[in-house]
C-alpha positions in Angstrom: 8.1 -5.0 -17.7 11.3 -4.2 -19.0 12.5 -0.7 -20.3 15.2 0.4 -22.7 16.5 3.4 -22.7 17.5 4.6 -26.6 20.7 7.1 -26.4 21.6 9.1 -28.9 24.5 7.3 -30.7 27.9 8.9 -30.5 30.7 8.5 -32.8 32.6 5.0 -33.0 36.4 5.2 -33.6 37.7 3.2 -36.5 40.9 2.1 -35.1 39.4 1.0 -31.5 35.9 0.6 -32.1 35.0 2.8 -29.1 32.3 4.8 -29.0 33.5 8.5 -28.5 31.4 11.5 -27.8 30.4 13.8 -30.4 32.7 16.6 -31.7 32.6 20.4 -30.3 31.3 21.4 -34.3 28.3 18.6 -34.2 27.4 20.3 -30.9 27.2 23.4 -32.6 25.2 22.2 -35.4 23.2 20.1 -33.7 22.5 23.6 -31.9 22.2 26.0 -34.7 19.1 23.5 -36.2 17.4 23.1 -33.0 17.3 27.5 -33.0 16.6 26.9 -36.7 13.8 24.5 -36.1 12.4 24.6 -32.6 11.4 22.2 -30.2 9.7 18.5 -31.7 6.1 20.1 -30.5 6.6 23.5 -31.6 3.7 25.0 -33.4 5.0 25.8 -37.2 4.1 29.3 -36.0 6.5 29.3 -33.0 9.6 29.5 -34.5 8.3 32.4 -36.6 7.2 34.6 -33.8 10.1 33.9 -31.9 12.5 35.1 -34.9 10.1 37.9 -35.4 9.7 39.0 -31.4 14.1 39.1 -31.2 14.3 41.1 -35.2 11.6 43.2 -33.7 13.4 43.7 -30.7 16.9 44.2 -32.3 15.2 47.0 -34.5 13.9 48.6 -31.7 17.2 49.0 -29.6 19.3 49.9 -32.8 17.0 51.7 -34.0 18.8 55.7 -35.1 21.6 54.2 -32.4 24.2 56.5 -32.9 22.0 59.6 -32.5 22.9 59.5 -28.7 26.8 59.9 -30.1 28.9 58.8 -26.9 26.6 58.5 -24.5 27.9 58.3 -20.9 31.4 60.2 -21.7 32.4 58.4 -18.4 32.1 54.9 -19.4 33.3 56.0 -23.2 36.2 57.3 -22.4 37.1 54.7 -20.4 36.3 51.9 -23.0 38.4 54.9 -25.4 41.1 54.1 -23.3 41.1 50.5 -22.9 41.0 49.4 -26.7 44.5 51.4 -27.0 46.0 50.0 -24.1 45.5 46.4 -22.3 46.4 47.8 -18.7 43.9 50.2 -19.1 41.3 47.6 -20.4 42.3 45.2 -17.6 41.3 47.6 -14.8 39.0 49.7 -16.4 41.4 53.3 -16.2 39.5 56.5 -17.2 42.4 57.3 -19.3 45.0 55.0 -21.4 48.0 56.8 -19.3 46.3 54.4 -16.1 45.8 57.6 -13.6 42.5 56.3 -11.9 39.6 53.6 -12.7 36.4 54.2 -13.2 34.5 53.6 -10.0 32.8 50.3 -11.2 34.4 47.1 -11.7 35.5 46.9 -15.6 33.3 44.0 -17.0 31.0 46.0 -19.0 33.9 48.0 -20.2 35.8 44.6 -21.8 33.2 43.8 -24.1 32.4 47.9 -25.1 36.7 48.4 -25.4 36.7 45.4 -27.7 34.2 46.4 -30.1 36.2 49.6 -30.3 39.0 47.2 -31.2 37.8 45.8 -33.5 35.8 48.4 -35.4 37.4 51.6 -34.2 36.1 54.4 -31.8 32.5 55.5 -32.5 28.4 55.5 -30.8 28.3 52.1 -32.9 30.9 50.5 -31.8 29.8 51.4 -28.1 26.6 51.0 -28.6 25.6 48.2 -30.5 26.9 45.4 -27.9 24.2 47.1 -25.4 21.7 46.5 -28.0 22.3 43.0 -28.3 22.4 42.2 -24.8 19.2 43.9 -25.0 18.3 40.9 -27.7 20.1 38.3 -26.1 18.2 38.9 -22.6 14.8 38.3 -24.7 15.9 35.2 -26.0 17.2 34.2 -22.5 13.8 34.8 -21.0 11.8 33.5 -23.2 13.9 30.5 -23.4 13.4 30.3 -19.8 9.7 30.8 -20.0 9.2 28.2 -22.7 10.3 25.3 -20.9 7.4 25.4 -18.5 4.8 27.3 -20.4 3.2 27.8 -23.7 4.6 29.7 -26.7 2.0 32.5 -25.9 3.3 33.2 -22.1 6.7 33.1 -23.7 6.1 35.8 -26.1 4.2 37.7 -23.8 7.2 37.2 -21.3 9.7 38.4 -23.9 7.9 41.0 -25.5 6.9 42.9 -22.5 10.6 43.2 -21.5 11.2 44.6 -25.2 9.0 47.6 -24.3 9.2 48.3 -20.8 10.7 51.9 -21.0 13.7 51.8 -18.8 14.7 48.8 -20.7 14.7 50.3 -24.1 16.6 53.2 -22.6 19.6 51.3 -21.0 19.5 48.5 -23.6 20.9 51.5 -26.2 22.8 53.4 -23.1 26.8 52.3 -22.1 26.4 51.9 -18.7 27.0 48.3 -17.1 23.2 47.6 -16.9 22.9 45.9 -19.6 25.4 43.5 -19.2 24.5 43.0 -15.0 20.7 42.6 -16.3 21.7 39.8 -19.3 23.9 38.2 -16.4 21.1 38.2 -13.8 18.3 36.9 -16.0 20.8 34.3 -17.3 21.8 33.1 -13.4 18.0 32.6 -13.0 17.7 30.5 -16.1 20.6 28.0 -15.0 19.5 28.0 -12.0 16.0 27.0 -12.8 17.9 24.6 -15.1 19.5 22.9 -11.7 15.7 22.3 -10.0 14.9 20.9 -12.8 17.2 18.4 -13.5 19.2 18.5 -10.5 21.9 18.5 -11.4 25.2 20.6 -10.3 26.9 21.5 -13.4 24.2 24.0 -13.8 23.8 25.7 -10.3 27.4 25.9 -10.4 27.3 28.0 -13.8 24.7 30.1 -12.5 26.8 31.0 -9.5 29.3 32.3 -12.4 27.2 34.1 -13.8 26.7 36.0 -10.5 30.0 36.6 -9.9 30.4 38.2 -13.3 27.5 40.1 -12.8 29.5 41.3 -9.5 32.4 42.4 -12.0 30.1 44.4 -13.9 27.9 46.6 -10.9 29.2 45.0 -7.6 26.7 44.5 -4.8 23.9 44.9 -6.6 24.3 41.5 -8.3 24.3 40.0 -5.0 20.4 41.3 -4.3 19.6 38.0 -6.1 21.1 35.7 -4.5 19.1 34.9 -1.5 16.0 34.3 -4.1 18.2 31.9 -6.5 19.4 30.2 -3.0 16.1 29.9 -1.4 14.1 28.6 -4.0 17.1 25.8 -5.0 17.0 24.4 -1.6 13.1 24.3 -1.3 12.3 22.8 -4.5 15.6 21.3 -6.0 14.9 17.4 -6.6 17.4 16.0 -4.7 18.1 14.8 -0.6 18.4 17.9 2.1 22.7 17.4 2.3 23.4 17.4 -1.4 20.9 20.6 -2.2 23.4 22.0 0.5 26.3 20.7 -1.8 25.6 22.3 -4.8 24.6 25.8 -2.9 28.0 25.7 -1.4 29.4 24.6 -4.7 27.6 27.3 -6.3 29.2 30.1 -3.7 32.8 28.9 -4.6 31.7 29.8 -7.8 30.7 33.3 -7.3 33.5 33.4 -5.3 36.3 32.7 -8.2 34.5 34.2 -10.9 34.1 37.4 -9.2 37.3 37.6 -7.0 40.3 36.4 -9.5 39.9 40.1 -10.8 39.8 41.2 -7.3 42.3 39.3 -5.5 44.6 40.9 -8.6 43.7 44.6 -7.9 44.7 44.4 -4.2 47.9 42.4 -4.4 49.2 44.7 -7.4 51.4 47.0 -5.3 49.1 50.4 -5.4 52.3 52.3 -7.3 51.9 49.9 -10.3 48.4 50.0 -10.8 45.8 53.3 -11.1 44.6 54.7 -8.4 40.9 52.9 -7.8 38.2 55.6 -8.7 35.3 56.2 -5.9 37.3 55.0 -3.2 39.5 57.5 -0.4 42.1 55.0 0.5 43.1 53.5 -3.4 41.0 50.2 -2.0 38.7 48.4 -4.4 37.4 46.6 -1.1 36.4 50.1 0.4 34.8 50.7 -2.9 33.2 48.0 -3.1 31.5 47.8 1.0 31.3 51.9 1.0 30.7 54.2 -2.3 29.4 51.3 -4.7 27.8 49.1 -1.3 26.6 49.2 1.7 26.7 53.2 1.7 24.2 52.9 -1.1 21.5 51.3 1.6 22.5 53.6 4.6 23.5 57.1 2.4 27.1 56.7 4.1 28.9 57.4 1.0 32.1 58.8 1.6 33.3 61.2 -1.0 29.9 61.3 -3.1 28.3 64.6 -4.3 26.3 64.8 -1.5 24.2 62.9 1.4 21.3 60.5 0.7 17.3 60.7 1.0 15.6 60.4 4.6 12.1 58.9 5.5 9.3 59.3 3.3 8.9 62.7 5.6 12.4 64.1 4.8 13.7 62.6 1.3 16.8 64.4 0.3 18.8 64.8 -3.1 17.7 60.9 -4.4 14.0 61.2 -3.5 12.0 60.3 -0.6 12.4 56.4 0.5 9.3 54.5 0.9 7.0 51.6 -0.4 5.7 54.3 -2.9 9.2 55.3 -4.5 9.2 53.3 -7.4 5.7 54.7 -8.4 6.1 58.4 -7.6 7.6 61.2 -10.4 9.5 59.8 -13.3 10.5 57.0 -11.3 6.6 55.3 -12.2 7.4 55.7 -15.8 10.3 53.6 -15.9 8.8 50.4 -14.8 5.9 50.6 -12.7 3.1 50.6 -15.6 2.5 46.6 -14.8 4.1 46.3 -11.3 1.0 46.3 -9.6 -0.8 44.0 -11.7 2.4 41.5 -11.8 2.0 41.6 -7.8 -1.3 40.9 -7.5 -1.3 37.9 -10.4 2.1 36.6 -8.1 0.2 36.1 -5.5 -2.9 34.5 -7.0 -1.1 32.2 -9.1 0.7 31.0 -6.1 -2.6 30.4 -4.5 -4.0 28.2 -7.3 -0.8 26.4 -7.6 -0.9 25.8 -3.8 -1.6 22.1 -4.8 1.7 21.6 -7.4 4.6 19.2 -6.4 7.6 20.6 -4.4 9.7 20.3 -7.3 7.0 21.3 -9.8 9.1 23.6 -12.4 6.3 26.2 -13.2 5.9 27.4 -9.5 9.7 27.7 -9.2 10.1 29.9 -12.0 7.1 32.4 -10.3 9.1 32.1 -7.1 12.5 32.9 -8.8 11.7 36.1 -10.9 8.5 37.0 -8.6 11.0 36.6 -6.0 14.0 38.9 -7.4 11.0 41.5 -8.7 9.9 42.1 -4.6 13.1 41.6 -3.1 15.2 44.4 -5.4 12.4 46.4 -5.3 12.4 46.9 -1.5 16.1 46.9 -1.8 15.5 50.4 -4.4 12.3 51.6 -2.4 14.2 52.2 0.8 17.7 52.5 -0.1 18.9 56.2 1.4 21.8 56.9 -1.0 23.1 57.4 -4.4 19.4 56.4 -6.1 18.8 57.2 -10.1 15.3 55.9 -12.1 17.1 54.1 -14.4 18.4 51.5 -12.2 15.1 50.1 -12.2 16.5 48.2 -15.3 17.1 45.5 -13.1 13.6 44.5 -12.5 12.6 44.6 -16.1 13.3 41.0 -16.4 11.8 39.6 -13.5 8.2 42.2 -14.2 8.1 40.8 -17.2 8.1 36.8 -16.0 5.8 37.3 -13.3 3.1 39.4 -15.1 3.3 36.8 -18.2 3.5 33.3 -15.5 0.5 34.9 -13.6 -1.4 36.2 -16.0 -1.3 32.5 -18.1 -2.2 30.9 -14.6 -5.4 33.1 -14.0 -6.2 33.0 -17.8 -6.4 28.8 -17.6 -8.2 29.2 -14.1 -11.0 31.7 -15.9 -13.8 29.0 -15.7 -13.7 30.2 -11.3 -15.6 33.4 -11.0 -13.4 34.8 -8.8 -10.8 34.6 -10.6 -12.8 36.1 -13.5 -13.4 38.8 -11.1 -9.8 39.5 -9.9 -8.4 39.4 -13.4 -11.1 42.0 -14.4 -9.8 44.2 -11.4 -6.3 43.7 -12.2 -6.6 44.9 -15.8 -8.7 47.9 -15.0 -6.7 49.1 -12.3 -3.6 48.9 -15.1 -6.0 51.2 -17.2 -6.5 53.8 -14.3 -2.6 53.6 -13.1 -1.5 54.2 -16.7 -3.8 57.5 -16.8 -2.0 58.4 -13.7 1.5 57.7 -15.5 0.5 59.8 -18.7 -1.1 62.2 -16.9 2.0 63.3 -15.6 3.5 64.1 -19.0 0.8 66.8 -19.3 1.6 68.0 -23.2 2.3 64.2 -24.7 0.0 62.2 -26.6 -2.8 63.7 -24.3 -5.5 61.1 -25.9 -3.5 58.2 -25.2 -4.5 57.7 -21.6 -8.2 57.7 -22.8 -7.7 55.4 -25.5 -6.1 53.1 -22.7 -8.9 53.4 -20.2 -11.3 52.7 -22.6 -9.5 49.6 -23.5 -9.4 48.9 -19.9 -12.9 49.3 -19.1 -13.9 47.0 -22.3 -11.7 44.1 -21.0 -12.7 44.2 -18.0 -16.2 43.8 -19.0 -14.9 40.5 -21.1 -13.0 39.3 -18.3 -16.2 38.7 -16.5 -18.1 36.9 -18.8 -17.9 33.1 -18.9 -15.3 31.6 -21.2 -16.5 31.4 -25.0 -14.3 30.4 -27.3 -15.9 33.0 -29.7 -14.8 36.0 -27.4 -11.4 34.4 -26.7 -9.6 36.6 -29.3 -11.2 39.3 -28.5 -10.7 39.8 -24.8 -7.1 38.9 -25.3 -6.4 41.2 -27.8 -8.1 44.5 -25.8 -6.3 43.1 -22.5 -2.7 43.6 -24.5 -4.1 46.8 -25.4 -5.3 48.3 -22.1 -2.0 46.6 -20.2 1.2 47.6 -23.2 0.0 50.2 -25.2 1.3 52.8 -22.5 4.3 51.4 -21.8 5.0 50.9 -26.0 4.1 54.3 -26.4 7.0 55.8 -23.4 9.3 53.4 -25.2 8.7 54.5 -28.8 9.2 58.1 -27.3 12.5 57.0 -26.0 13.9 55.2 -28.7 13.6 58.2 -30.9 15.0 60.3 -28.6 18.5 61.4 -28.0 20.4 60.4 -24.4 23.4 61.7 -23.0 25.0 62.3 -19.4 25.6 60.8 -16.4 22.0 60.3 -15.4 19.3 59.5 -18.0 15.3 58.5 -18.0 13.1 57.0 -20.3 9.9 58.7 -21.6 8.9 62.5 -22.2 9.5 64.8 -18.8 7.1 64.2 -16.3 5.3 66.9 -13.9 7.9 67.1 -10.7 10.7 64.9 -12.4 14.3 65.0 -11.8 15.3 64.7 -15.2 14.6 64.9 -19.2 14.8 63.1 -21.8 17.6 64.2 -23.6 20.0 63.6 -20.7 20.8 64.1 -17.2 18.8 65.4 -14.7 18.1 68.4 -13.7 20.6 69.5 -11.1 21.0 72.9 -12.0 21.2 72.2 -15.4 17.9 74.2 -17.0 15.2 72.5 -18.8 15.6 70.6 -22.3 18.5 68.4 -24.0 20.2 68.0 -20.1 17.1 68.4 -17.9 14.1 68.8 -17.1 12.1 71.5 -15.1 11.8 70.9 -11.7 15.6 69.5 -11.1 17.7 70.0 -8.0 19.4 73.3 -8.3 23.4 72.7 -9.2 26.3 73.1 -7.1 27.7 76.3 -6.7 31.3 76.7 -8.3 34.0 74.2 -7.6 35.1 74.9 -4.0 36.9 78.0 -3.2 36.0 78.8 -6.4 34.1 82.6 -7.6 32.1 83.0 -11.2 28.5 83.8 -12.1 26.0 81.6 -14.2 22.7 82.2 -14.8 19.7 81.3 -12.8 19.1 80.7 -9.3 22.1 81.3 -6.6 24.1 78.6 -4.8 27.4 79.2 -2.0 30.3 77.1 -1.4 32.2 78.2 1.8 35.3 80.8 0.9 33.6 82.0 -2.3 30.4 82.9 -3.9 28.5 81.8 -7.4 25.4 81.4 -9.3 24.3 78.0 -10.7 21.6 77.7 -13.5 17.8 76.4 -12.7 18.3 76.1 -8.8 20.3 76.6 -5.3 22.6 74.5 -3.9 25.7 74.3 -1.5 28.9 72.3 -2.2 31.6 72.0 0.9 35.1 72.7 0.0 37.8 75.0 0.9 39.1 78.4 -0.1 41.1 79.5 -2.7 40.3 80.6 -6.1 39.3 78.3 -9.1 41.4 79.2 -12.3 39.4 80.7 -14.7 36.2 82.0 -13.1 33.7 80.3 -15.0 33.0 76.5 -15.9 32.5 75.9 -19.9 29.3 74.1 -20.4 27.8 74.4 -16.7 29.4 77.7 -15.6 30.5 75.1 -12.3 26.9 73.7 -11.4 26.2 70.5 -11.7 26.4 70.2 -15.5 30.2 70.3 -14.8 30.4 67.2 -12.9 27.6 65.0 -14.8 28.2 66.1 -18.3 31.4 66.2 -20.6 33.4 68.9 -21.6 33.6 70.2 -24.7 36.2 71.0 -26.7 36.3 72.9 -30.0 38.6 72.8 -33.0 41.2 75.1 -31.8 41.3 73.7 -28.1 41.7 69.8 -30.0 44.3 71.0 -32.1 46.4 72.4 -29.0 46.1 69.7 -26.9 47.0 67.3 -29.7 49.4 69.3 -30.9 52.8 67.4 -29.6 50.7 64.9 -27.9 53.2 61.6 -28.0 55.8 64.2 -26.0 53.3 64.1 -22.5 52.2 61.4 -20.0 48.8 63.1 -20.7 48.3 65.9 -22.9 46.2 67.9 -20.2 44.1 67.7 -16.7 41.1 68.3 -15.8 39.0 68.0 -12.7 36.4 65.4 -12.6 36.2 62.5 -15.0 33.6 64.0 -17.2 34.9 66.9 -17.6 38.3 64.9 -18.7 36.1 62.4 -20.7 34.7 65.2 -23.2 38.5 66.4 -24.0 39.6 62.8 -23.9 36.9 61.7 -26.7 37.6 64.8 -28.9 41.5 64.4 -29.1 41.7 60.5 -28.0 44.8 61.3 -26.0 45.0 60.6 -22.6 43.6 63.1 -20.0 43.8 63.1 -16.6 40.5 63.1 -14.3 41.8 65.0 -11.0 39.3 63.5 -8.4 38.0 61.0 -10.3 34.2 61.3 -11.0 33.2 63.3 -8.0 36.6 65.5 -8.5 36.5 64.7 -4.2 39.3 61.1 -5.0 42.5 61.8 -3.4 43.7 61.1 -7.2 46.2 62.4 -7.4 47.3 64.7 -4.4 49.2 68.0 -4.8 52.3 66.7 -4.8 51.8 63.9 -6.9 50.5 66.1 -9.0 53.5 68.4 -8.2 55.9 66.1 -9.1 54.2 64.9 -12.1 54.4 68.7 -13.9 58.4 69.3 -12.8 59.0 65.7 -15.0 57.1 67.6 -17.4 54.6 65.0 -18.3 51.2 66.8 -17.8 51.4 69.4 -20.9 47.8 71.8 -19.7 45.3 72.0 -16.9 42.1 72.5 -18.2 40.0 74.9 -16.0 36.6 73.9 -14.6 35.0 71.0 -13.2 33.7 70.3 -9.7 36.0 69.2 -7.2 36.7 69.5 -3.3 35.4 67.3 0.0 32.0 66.1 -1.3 30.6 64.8 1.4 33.7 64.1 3.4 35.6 63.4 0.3 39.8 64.8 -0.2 40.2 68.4 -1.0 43.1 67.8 -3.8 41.7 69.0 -6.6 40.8 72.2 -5.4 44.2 72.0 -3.8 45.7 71.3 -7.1 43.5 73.9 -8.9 44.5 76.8 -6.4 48.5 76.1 -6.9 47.5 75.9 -11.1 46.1 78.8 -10.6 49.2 80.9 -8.8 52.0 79.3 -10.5 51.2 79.5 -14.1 49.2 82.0 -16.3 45.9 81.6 -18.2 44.9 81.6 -22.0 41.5 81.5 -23.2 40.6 78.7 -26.3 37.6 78.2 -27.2 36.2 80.2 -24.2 37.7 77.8 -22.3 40.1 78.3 -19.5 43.7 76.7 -20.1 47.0 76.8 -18.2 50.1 75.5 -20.1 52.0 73.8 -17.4 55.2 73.6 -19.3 55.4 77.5 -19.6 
């Protein structure tokens, strides 16, 4: 029997006659009608829903946007910087004058600083590319989904990573999550993409997408790889030596994508680039194997605010580190509502698929995000350093395939009774967990939890019962209810809520969190907009440093203070810190994790003559810098970089820089000093301010005109 294959016809050329391959724009519109139309055996409904799962998505993230103004000041003022100057956007400088980066590779910041070019500096402009990664990384995974599954598991898929709390938060947050979760879930689609057709062109794009994802949050984009890797060369369709071909093809990839930006930063003589932020020695290779690597696994984090968590008997300032992390205080609010159902229905749909095809595409999309959901989990369940809830982000994705995949394989397997059984178990344990969840927010929605129980128990019941066609709705519709209501309901809390700081969390505040809603956590800061009850107590003064605050008591060696809502201890040197107190933290912990503030007549003087200075002032720690930077968009230079504990710059740098007069005020406040091991400059730098030049309140705030 003979075959013929039908291709689609290209272009012919009317001088040669040759067939030619289509143009770039009949690509693109051949595109644009297949996301018009859909696939040939779409449903007419599919399309629809799909449209109306990404508008309801997109309303959801942009939803009252700007009502979190700028944010993370950190990242803002960096992206400030970078849309008035291109050295600045190249390496991600805190300030347009190029003093120090931020201490995170600048991918993230590109897209945010062009925005701001292109509409001007605002929360929208910011913002509203977050969102929209937010919507792309939907589309990507139900796109992903699709291929191997129904229209329903694709929905489900996508819709459950719509309202998974952490997601909503970070989705309408600027920092580089967003953009390291839409490059992640994108590697796992062309990667799946490569088993399925084997091909390489496809492995080798998903090994860029990796090494962007490095550009945008490091190491951290590498926790995928060994999944994407593993499940290539076990189910790829192709001969043992090539599958080994396009893995090492796939690794040059990473390699260029990520390190062309890299190979750049370290050849760049160190006196014609900023200093690199978060590392001691100016090295972005240090930053990138110590502070933002392997130091986050051991707690060996040279120059952080302070050590890492212990055992699950010790903990320490990130939590205790255990199998149970992810579900304990606010932490289980973020993500955990369906994490133990989507590993139970992992397993069991591996077990019914036992008998699938090596190659078979639906078991290597559970192994690939199933895989990536266990593997980064463990990776942020016994990590001992720098730990915050809302890096759970990155297993939104992958929770959201593996409960959808599994939950479609045991819903086509219900005619067994054991799996009618375990699927009963599965969704009433999800009722009982979310009770625990709400139950910790004591004073919200009280009569939610039993609402969700009830819809629990009720499934479960239809779970059991054979499979009628008649009860099919039904027991759907009341499974959805018991499993996302919760999780909906933390998300609609978020959205509607206002986020700023360093350190945020999704949901109301929890009984024995370490943060608020409204912002940062807790870390001296006292409860509401920037905390929550039950935070770590702040930091003392900035080293050497003497004032009072109120609340709670806290030392640093050479000097005494008072920090407000807890105790603490910060290591440092002697000295005295110009200007006694801290503005907006009084020298806790507010100081270093949320922005100062500066008020009319403080902007007007710093602007005031602004194109005659390098940078119109200093301050220690960059988001102490990033508040003043925002107000007067002039540059302002963070002394220490984020942790004020970067040798950035040192005393005679900093020397040197006020004789050539190009440094117009030092800003008091701040936290600075050897965090953890860190360089003493700024407090260095602070003390000499302090001796040599004479202080004048603005504003209640603390300034030294270094000109005078």
């Amino acid at each position: 029997m003979s075959v013929t294959v039908t291709t689609p016809p290209a272009s012919v050329s009317p001088t040669t006659g040759a067939a030619s391959a289509p143009r770039p724009g009949a690509r693109i519109r051949s595109a644009l009608r297949r996301v018009v139309r859909g696939r040939e055996d779409a449903a007419r409904w599919e399309r629809p829903a799909l449209l109306g799962l990404l508008a309801l998505t997109a309303l959801l993230y942009l939803w009252d946007l700007a009502a979190s103004g700028y944010a993370n000041s950190f990242y803002s003022a960096a992206v400030q910087a970078g849309s008035v100057n291109w050295e600045a956007f190249f390496y991600g400088s805190s300030d347009a004058a190029n003093s120090i980066t931020v201490d995170k590779p600048p991918a993230s910041l590109w897209i945010m600083a062009l925005s701001v070019r292109l509409f001007g500096l605002s929360s929208w402009s910011i913002l509203v590319p977050e969102a929209l990664m937010g919507v792309a990384t939907v589309a990507i995974v139900y796109a992903t989904v699709r291929r191997r599954f129904s229209a329903q598991t694709a929905l489900l898929a996508g819709g459950v990573l719509a309202i998974t709390p952490v997601a909503a938060l970070m989705f309408r947050f600027n920092n580089p999550d967003a953009l390291l979760v839409l490059l992640l879930t994108l590697s796992a689609y062309l990667t799946l993409r490569g088993i399925e057709s084997g091909r390489l062109r496809w492995v080798v794009w998903a090994g860029v997408a990796v090494g962007f994802a490095f550009l945008t949050k490091q190491l951290q984009a590498f926790l995928i790889l060994p999944v994407l890797a593993g499940v290539y060369l076990a189910m790829a369709p192709l001969s043992w030596r090539k599958r080994f071909l396009h893995l090492f093809a796939a690794l040059g990839a990473v390699i260029v994508s990520a390190g062309w930006w890299v190979a750049i930063v370290e050849l760049v003589p160190a006196s014609l680039r900023p200093y690199i932020g978060g590392s001691q020695s100016n090295s972005f290779l240090e930053l990138t194997f110590g502070y933002n690597g392997l130091g986050r696994l051991t707690g060996d984090e040279t120059g952080s605010v302070t050590g890492g968590g212990g055992g699950r008997a010790g903990g320490g300032m990130w939590g205790q580190t255990g199998i149970l992390r992810l579900f304990e205080n606010e932490i289980g609010g973020q993500i955990a509502w369906l994490l133990p159902a989507a590993l139970v229905v992992f397993v069991v749909a591996l077990v019914l698929g036992r008998r699938m095809a090596r190659t078979d595409g639906r078991r290597a999309t559970l192994l690939v995000f199933g895989g990536w959901l266990i593997v980064t989990a463990l990776a942020f369940s016994f990590m001992v350093g720098i730990f915050h809830a809302y890096y759970t982000v990155a297993l939104a994705p992958a929770l959201a395939v593996t409960v959808a995949v599994g939950s479609s394989a045991l819903w086509l397997a219900r005619e067994r009774l054991w799996v009618r059984i375990v699927s009963a178990v599965v969704v009433l344990g999800t009722g009982v967990w979310a009770w625990v969840l709400l139950d910790r927010a004591t004073d919200w929605l009280p009569w939610l939890k039993v609402v969700v129980l009830a819809a629990a128990i009720v499934a479960a019941v239809l779970l059991t019962l054979p499979p009628r066609r008649a009860l099919a709705a039904a027991t759907i519709a009341t499974t959805l209810v018991a499993g996302l209501l919760a999780p909906l309901a933390y998300t609609i809390q978020t959205v509607t809520t206002a986020h700023t700081g360093s350190i945020v969390t999704a949901g109301p505040t929890v009984a024995g969190g370490m943060g608020g809603p409204g912002g940062a956590r807790g870390f001296g800061a006292p409860g509401g907009a920037n905390g929550a009850a039950g935070g770590f107590g702040g930091q003392g003064m900035p080293p050497g440093g003497a004032g009072t605050a109120p609340g709670g008591t806290g030392t640093a060696p050479g000097a005494t203070g008072t920090v407000p809502g807890g105790t603490g201890t910060v290591p440092g040197g002697t000295g005295t810190v110009p200007g006694g107190t801290v503005p907006g933290g009084t020298g806790g912990m507010g100081s270093l994790l949320g922005a100062g503030t500066a008020g009319s007549q403080l902007a007007a003087l710093l602007k005031a003559d602004a194109s005659s200075y390098t940078w119109v002032a200093a301050a220690v720690g960059s988001n102490a810098a990033a508040g003043y930077q925002l107000a007067t968009q002039q540059p302002v230079m963070p002394i220490g970089g984020f942790n004020g504990s970067d040798p950035s710059p040192t005393l005679a740098q900093f020397k040197r820089y006020v004789s050539e007069g190009r440094i117009h005020y030092f800003i008091a406040g701040g936290v600075g000093g050897q965090a953890n091991g860190g360089s003493s400059s700024s407090s260095e730098i602070a003390a000499w301010v302090a001796d040599t030049f004479t202080a004048q309140t603005v504003d209640g705030v603390t300034v030294y005109d270094l000109t005078q």
